[in-house]
Structure formats: C-alpha cells, structure tokens
Backbone as ProteinMPNN parsed JSONL, in Angstrom:
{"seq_chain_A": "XXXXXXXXXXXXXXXXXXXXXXXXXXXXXXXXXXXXXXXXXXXXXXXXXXXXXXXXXXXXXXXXXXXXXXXXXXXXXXXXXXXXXXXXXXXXXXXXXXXXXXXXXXXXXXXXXXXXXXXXXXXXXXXXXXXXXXXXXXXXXXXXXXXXXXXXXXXXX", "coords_chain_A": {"N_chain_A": [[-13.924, 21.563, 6.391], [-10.883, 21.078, 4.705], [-9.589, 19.174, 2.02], [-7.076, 17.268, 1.946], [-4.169, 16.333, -0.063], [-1.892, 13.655, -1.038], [0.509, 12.979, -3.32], [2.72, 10.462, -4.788], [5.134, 8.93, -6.329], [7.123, 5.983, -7.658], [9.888, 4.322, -8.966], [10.125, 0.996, -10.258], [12.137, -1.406, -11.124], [11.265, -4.367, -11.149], [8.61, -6.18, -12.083], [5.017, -5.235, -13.196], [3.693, -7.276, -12.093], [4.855, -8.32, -10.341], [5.376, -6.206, -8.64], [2.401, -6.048, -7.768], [1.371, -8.062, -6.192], [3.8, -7.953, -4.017], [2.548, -5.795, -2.871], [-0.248, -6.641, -2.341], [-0.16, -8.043, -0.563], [-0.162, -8.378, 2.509], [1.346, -9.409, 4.767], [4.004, -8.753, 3.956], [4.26, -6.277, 4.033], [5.403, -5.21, 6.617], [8.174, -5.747, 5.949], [9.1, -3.487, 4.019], [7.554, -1.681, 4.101], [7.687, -0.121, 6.254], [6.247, -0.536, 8.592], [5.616, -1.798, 11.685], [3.448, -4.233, 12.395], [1.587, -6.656, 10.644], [-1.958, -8.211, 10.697], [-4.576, -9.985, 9.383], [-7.707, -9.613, 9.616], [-10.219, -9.87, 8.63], [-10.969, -11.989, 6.095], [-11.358, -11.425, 2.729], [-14.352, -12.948, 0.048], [-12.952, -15.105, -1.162], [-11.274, -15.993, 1.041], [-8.756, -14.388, 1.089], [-6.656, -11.629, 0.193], [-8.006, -9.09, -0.833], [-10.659, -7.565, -2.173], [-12.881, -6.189, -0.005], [-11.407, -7.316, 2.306], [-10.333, -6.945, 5.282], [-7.275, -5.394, 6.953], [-5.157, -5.234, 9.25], [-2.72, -3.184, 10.897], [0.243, -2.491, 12.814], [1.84, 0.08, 14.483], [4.355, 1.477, 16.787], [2.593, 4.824, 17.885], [0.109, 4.141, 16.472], [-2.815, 1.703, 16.048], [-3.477, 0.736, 12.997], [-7.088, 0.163, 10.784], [-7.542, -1.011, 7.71], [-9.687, -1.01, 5.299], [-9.54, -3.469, 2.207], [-10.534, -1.662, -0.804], [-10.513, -1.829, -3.771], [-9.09, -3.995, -6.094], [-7.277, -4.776, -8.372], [-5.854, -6.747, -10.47], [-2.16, -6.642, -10.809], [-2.079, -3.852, -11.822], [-4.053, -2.241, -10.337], [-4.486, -1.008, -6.582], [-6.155, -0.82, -4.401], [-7.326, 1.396, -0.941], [-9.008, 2.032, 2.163], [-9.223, 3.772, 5.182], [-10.217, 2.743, 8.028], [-10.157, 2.84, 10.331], [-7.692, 4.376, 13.364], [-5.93, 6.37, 13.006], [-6.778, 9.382, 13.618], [-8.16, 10.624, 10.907], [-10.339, 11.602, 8.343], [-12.141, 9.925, 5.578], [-10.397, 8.429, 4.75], [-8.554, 7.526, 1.844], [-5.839, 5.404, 0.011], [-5.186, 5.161, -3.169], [-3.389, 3.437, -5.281], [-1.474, 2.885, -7.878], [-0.167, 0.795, -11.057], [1.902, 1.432, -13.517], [3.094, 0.022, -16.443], [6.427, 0.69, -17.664], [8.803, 1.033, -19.676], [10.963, -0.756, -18.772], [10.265, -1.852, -16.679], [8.131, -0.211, -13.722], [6.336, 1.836, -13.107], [5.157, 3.271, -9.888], [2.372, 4.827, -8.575], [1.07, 6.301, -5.714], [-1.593, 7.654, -4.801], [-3.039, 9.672, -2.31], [-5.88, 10.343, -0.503], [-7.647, 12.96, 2.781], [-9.238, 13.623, 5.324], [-8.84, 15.745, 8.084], [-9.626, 15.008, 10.831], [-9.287, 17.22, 13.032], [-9.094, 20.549, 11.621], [-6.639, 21.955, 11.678], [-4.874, 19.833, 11.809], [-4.243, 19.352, 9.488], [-2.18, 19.886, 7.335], [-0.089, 19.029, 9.61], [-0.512, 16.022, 9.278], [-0.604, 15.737, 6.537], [2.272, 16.402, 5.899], [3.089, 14.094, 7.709], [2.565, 11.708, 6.922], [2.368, 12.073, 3.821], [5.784, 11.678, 3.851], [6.008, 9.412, 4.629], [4.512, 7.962, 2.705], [6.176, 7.94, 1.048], [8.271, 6.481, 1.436], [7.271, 4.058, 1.518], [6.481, 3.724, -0.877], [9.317, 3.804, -2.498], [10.554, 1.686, -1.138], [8.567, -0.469, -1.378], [9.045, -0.173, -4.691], [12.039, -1.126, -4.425], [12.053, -3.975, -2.9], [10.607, -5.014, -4.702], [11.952, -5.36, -7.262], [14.463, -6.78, -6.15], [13.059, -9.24, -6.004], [12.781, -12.442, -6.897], [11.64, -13.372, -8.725], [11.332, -10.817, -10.365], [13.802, -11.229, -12.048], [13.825, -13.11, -13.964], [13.082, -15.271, -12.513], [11.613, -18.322, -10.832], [8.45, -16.97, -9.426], [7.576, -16.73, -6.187], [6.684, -19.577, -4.301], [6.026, -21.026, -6.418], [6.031, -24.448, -8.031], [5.392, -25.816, -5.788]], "CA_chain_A": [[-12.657, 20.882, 6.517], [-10.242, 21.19, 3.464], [-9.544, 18.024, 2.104], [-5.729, 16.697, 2.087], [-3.789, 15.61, -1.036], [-0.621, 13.098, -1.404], [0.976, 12.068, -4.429], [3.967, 9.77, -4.685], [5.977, 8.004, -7.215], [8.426, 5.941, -7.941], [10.151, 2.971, -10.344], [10.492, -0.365, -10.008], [12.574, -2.557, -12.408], [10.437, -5.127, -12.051], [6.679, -5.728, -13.564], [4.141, -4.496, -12.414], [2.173, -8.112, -11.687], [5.381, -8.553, -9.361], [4.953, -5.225, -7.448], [1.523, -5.849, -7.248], [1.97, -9.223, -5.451], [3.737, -7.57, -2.946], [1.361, -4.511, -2.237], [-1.621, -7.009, -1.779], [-0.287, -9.436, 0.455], [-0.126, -7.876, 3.866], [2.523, -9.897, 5.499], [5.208, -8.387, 3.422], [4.489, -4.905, 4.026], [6.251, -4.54, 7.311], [9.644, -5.734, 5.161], [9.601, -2.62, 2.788], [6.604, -0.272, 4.485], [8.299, 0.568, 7.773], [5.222, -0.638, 9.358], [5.381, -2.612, 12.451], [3.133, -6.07, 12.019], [0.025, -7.047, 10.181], [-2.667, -8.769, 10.985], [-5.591, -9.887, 8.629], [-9.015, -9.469, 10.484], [-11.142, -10.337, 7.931], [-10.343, -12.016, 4.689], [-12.083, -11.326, 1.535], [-14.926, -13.618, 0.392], [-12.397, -15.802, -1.432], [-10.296, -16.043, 1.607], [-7.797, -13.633, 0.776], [-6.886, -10.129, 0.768], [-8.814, -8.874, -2.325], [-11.869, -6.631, -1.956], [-13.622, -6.562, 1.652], [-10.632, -8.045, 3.407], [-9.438, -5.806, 6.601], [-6.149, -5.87, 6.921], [-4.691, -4.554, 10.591], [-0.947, -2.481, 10.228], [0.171, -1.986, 13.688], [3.061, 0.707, 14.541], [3.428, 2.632, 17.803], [1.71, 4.638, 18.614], [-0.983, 3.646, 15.826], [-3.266, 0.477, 14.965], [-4.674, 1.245, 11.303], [-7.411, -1.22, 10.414], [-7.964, -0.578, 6.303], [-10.389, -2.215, 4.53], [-9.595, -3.321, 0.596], [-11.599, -1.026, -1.455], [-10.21, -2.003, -5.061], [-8.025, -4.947, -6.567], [-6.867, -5.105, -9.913], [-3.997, -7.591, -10.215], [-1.469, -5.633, -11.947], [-2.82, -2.247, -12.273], [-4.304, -1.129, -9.285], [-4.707, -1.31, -5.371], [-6.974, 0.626, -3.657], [-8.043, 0.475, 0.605], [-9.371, 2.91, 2.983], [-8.856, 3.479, 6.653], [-11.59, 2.426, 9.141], [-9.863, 3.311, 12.384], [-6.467, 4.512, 13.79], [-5.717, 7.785, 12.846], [-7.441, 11.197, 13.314], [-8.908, 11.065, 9.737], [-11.671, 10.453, 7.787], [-12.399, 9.472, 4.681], [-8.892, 7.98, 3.996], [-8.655, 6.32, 0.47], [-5.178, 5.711, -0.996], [-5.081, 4.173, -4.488], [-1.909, 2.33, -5.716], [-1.727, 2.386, -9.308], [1.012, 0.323, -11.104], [1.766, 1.344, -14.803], [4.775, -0.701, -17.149], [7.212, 1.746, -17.522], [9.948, 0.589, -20.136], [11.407, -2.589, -18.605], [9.933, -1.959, -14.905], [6.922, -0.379, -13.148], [5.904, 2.802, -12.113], [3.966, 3.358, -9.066], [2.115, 6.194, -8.122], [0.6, 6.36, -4.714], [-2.327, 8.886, -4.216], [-3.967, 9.447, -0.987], [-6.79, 11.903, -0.164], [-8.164, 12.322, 3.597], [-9.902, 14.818, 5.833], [-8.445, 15.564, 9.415], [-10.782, 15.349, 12.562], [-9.22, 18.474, 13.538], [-8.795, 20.783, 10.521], [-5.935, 21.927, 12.082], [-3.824, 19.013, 12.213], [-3.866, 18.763, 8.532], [-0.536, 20.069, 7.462], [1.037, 17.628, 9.915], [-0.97, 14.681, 8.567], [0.147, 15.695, 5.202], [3.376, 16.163, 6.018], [3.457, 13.47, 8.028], [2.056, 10.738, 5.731], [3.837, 12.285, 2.677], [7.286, 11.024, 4.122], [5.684, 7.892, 5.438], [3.775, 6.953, 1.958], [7.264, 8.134, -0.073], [9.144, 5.251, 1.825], [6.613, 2.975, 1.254], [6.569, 3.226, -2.452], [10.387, 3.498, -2.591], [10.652, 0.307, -0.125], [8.144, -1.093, -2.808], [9.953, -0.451, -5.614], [13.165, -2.11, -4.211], [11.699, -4.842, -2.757], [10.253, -5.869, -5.892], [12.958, -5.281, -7.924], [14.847, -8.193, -5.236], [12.17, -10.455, -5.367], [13.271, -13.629, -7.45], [10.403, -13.307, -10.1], [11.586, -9.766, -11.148], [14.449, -11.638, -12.405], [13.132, -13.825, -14.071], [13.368, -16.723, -11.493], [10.283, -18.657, -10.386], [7.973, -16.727, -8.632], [7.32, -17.403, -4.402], [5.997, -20.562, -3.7], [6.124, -21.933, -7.67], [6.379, -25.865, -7.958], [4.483, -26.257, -4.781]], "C_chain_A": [[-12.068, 20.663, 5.128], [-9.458, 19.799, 3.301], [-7.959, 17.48, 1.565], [-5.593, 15.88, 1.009], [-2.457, 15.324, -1.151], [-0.273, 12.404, -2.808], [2.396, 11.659, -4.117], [4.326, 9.236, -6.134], [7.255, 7.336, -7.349], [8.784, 4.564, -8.653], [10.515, 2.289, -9.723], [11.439, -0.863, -11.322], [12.054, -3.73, -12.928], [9.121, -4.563, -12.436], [6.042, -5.802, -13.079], [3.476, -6.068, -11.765], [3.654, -8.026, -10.596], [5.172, -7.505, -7.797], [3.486, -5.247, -6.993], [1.634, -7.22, -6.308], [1.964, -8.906, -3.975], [2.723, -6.713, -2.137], [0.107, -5.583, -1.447], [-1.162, -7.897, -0.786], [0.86, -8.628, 1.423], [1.034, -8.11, 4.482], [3.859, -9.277, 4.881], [5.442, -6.491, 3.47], [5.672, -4.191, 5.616], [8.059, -4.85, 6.678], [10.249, -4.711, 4.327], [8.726, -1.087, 3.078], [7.548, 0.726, 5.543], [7.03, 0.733, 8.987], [6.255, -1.973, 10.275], [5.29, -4.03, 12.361], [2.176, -5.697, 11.603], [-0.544, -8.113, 10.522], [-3.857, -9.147, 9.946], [-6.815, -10.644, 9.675], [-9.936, -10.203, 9.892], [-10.806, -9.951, 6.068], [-11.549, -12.024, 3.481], [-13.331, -12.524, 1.005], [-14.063, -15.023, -0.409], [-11.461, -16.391, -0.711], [-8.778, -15.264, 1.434], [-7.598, -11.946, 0.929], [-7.298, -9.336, -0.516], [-9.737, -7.722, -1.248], [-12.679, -6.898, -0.642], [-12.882, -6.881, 2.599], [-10.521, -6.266, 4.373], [-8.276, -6.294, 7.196], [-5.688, -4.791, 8.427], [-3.011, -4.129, 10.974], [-1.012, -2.196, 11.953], [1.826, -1.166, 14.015], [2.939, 2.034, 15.437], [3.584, 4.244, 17.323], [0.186, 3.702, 17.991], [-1.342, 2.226, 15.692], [-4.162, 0.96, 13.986], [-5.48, 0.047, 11.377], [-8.061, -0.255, 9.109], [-8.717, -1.9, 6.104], [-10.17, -2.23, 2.59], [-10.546, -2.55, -0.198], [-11.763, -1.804, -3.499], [-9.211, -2.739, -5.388], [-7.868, -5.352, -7.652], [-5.603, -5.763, -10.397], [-3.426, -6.685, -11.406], [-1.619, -4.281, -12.315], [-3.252, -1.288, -11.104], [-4.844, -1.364, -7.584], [-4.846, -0.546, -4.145], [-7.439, 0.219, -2.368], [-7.833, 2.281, 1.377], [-9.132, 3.032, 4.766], [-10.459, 3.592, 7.244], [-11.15, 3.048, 10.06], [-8.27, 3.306, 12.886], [-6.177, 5.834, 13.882], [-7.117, 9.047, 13.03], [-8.068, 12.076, 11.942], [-9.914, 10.372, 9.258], [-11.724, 11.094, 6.292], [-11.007, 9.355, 4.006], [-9.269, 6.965, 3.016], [-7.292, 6.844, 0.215], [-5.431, 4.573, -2.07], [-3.603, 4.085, -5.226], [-1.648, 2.181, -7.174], [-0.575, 1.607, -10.089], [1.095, 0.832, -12.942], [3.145, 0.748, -15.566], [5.014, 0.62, -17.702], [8.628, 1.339, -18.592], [10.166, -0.629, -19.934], [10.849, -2.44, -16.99], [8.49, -1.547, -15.235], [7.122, 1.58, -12.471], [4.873, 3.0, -11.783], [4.045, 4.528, -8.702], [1.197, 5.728, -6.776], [-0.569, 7.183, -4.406], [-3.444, 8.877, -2.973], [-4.638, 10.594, -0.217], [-7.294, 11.439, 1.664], [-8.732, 14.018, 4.293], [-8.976, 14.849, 7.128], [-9.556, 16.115, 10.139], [-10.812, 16.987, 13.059], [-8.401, 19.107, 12.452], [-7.077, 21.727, 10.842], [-4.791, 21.557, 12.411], [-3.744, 18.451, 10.479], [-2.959, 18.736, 8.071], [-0.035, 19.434, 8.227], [0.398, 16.498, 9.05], [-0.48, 14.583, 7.457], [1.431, 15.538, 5.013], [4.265, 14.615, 6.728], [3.574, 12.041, 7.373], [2.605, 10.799, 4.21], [5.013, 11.796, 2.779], [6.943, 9.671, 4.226], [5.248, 6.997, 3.961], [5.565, 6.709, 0.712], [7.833, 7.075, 0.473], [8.488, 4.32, 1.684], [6.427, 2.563, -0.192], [7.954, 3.078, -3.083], [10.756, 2.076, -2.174], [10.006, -0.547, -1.422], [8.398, -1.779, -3.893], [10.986, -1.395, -5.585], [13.132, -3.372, -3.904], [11.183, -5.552, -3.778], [11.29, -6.31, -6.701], [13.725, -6.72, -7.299], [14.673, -9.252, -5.391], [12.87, -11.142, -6.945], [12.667, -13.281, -9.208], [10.783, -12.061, -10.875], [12.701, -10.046, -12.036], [14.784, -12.601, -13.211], [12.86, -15.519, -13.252], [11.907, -16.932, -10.926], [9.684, -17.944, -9.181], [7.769, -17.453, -6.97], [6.512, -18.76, -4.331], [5.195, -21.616, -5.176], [6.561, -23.607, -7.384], [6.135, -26.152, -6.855], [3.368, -26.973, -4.681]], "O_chain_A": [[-12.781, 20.038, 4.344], [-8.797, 19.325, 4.225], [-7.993, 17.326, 0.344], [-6.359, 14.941, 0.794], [-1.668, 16.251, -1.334], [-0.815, 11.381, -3.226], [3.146, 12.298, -3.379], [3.443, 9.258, -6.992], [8.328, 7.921, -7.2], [7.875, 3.762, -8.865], [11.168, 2.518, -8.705], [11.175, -0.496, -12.467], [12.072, -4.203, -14.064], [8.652, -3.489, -12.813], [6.178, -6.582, -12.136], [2.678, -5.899, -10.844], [3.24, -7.336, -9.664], [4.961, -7.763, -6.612], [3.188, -4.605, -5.986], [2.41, -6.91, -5.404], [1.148, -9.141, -3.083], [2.241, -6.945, -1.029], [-0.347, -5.401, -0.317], [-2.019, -8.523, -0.162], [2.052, -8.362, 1.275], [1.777, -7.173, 4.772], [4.852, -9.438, 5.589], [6.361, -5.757, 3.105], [6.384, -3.188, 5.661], [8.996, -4.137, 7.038], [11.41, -4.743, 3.92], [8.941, 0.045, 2.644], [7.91, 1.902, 5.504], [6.849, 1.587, 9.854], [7.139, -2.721, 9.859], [6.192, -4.864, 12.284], [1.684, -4.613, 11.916], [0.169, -9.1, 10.706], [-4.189, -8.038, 9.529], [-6.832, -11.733, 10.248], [-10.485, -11.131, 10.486], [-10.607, -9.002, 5.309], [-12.556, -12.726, 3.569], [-13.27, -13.377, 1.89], [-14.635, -16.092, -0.201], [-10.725, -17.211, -1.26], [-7.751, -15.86, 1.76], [-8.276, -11.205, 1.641], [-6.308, -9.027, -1.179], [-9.552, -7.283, -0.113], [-13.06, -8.049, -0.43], [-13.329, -6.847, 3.746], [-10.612, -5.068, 4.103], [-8.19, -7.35, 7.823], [-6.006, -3.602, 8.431], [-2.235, -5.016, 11.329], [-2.051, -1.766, 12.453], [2.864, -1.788, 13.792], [2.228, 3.033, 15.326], [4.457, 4.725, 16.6], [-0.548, 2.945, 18.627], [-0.477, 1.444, 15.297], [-5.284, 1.451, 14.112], [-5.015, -0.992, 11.847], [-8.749, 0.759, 9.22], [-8.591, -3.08, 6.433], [-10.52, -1.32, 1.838], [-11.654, -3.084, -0.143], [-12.757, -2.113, -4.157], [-8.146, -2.251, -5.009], [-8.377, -6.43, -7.961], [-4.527, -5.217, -10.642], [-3.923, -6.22, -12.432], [-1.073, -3.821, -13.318], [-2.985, -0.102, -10.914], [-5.84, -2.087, -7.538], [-4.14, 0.036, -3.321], [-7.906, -0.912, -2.233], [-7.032, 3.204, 1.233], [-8.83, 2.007, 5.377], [-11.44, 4.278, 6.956], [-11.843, 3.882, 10.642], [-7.644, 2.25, 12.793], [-6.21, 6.38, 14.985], [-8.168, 9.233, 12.417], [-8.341, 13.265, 11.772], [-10.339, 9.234, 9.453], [-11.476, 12.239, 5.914], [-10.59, 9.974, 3.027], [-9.967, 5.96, 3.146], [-7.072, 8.053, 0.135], [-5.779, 3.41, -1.866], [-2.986, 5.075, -5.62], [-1.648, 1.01, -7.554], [0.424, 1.947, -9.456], [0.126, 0.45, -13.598], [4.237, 1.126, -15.141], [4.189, 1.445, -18.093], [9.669, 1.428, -17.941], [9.746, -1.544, -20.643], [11.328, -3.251, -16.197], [7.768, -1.927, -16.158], [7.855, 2.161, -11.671], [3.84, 3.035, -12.452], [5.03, 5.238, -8.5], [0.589, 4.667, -6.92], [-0.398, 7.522, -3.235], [-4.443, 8.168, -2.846], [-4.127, 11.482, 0.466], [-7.372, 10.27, 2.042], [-8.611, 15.149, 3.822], [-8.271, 13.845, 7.23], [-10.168, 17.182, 10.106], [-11.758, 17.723, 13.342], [-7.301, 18.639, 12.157], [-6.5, 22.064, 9.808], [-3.892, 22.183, 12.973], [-3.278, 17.345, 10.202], [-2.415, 17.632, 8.109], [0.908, 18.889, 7.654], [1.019, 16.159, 8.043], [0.095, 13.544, 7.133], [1.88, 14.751, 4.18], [5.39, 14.172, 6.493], [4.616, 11.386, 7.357], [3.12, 9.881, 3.572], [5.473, 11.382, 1.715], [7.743, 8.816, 3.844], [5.459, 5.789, 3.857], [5.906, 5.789, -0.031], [7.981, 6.342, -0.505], [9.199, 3.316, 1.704], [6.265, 1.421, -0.621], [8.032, 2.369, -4.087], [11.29, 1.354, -3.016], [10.679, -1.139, -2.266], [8.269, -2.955, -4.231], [11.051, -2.328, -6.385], [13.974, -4.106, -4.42], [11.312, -6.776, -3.752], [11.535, -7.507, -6.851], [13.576, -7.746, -7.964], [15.437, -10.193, -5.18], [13.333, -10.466, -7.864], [13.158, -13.065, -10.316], [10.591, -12.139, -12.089], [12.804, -9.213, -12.937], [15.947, -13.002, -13.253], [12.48, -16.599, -13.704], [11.152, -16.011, -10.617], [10.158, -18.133, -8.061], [7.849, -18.667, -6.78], [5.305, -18.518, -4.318], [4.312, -22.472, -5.13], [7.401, -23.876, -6.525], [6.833, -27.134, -6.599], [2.843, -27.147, -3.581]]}, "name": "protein", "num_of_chains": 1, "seq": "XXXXXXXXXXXXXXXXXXXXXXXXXXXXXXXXXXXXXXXXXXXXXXXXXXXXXXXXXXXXXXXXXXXXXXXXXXXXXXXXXXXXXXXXXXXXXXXXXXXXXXXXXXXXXXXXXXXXXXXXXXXXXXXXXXXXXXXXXXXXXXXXXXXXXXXXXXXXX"}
C-alpha cells in the first residue's frame, strides 16, 4: 500500500502563539475547519487538549476520533486518527513558523488507505478539505482580538 502525501500552506497575519491557540482548542475548529461539532472524549492528563487528549470532529457522513500526538505551544501541533475514515496510520503535523509580521502554517499529512485504491480520492479529497482548514486558520486568527493587539480570550478573568 503506497503511502499518501499532503502538504498545505498558508499565512496568517497574526503570531504564531495566536494561531496556535486556535488549532489546539477543539471547540473552535468547527468556526474556521468546516467541520461539523467537536467533542472532547478524553482530556489530556492536565485536563486539557495537549498530548493524549482525544478529541471527536463529527461531519456527515464521518465521526473522526484523533488522538493529540504532539504539542508545542507556538510551533507545532501534531494528532493522529484512531477511527472514522478508511485509513491508517493518519498523522498530520501543524507546524507554525513567524513569518515577517504573521505566521506561516504548513499542514502535512501522511496516511495509508484500507483500500489502496481509494487513495487518489483520499488525497484528493483531504487535500481540499486540509487547504480550507489552514486558510480558515489563517483568517480566523488574523480576526481574533489578540492578533491585534487586544487582550487575548478570556484575559482579566
């Protein structure tokens, strides 16, 4: 089975700790992914969505359940798929690098398909799907208060 490769990219204006922010915290991904809803299954051992958490994306027909693989505030944000799709050994990694006065993110996401057969769609299909998710990303960060310099979410609380 020949093993499936996505790359993505794309700029943010804001900084990278802002885009990472969003990426790790689940609840905000159906605002900018074009996912459905999330769910968090099981949170990290700090209570959170860090390393170990399983985070549950649901969008019909699919429920993904990923588990965090890698969390590097600011830099990098890595998670694998457990169960939903027709592949295996899904890892994408998230990387964030400062870019001038913003953020560029790269997306890369390797995976196998069940049926070697259905890889070219998967690729194709997931290629469009991860490019709106790092575009969405981008913009959404860019938005968010803090990229602006305005007090981050839930500051003076």
């Amino acid at each position: 089975m020949r093993v499936q490769d996505i790359d993505v990219t794309a700029r943010s204006r804001a900084d990278a700790d802002v885009v990472y922010r969003l990426l790790v915290d689940g609840a905000t991904w159906p605002t900018w992914s074009g996912l459905g809803s999330f769910a968090l299954e099981r949170a990290d051992a700090a209570g959170g969505e860090g390393v170990g958490a399983i985070r549950v994306f649901r969008t019909w027909p699919f429920t993904n359940r990923e588990e965090v693989a890698e969390a590097v505030p600011g830099r990098r944000f890595s998670y694998r798929l457990l169960s939903g799709m027709a592949l295996v050994n899904y890892r994408a990694d998230v990387d964030l690098t400062p870019d001038g006065d913003g953020t560029l993110i790269r997306w890369h996401s390797t995976f196998t398909a069940k049926r070697p057969w259905m890889g070219g769609f998967y690729r194709g299909f997931l290629g469009s799907f991860i490019k709106g998710c790092a575009s969405g990303l981008a913009e959404a960060a860019a938005k968010d208060p803090a990229a602006r310099g305005g007090a981050p979410a839930g500051a003076g609380e």
